[in-house]
N, C-alpha and C positions, 0 to 999 in steps of 0.2 A: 468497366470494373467487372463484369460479369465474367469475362472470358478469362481475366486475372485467375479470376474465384476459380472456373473449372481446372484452369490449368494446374492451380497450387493443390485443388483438391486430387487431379489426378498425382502427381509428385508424390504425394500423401499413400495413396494407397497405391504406386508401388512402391512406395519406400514400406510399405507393411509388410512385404515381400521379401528384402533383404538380409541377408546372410546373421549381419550383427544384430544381435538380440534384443539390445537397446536402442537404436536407430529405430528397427519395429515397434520397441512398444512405445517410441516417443510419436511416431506418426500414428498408431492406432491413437495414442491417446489426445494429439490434434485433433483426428477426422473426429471424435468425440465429443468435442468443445468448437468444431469448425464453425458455427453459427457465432459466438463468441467472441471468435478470431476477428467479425466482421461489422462487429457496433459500433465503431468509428465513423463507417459507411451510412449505415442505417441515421446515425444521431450527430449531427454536426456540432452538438455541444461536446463531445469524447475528442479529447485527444488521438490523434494519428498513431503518437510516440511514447511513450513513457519520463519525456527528457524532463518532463515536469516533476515528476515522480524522483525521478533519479537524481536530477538537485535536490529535491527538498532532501533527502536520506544522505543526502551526501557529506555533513556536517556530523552527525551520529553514528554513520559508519567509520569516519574518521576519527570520533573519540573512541569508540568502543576499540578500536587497531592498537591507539596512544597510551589508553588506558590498562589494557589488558583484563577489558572488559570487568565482569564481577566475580564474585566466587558462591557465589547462591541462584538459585531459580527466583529465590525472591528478590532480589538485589537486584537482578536483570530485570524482571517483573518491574520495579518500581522506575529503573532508567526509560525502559521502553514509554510509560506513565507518562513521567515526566519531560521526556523528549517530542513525547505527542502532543503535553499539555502547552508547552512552551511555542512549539510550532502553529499547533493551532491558534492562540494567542495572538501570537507574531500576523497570520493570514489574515487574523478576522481585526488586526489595529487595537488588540485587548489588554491592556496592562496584566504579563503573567504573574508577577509578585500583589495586584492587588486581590486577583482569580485567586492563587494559591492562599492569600489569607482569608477572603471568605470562604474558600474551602475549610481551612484549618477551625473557623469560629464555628463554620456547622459542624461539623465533626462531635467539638466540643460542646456544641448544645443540643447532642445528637438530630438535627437537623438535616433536611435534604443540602446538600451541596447547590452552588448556581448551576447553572446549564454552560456548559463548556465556548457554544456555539451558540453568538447574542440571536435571539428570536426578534422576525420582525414585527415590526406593530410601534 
């Protein structure tokens, strides 16, 4: 992996060399984060890829396309909310319609809400 690393780090800075002004500052701003680039390496619980990543969003990037998204910052604001709460829900085996009414009863007895993510113990 080592020899990986030098080699992509050198690509990098000479790609900081290059004519296109953007190509430059997309490799300056890699060799920046280049330790970042490598904690997959370092930590065998990180994913390699992002594909986990990219199904899960794959469902909300789809409605937001179907939908023609919102027409507020806060509309959007509440989709993103609710598409996190749902998902994480769904991950952690949590009934989201039961989450979202203990949500709603604390609210109303102005009350801390539950915790999104069951704790263990």
């Amino acid at each position: 992996m080592q020899g990986l690393r030098q080699s992509f780090r050198q690509e990098l800075q000479w790609g900081t060399h290059v004519r296109c002004k953007k190509t430059a500052a997309t490799c300056r701003e890699l060799l920046t984060k280049e330790r970042a680039l490598w904690t997959f390496v370092r930590m065998p619980e990180i994913d390699e890829t992002n594909n986990r990543a990219e199904r899960a969003l794959r469902h909300p990037v789809q409605w937001r396309k179907t939908s023609y998204g919102t027409a507020s910052k806060r509309g959007s604001r509440f989709v993103e909310s609710i598409l996190t709460v749902l998902a994480t829900c769904q991950r952690h085996q949590q009934n989201a319609f039961a989450y979202l009414t203990a949500c709603c009863r604390a609210y109303f007895k102005t009350a801390m809400p539950p915790a999104l993510i069951p704790q263990p113990g």
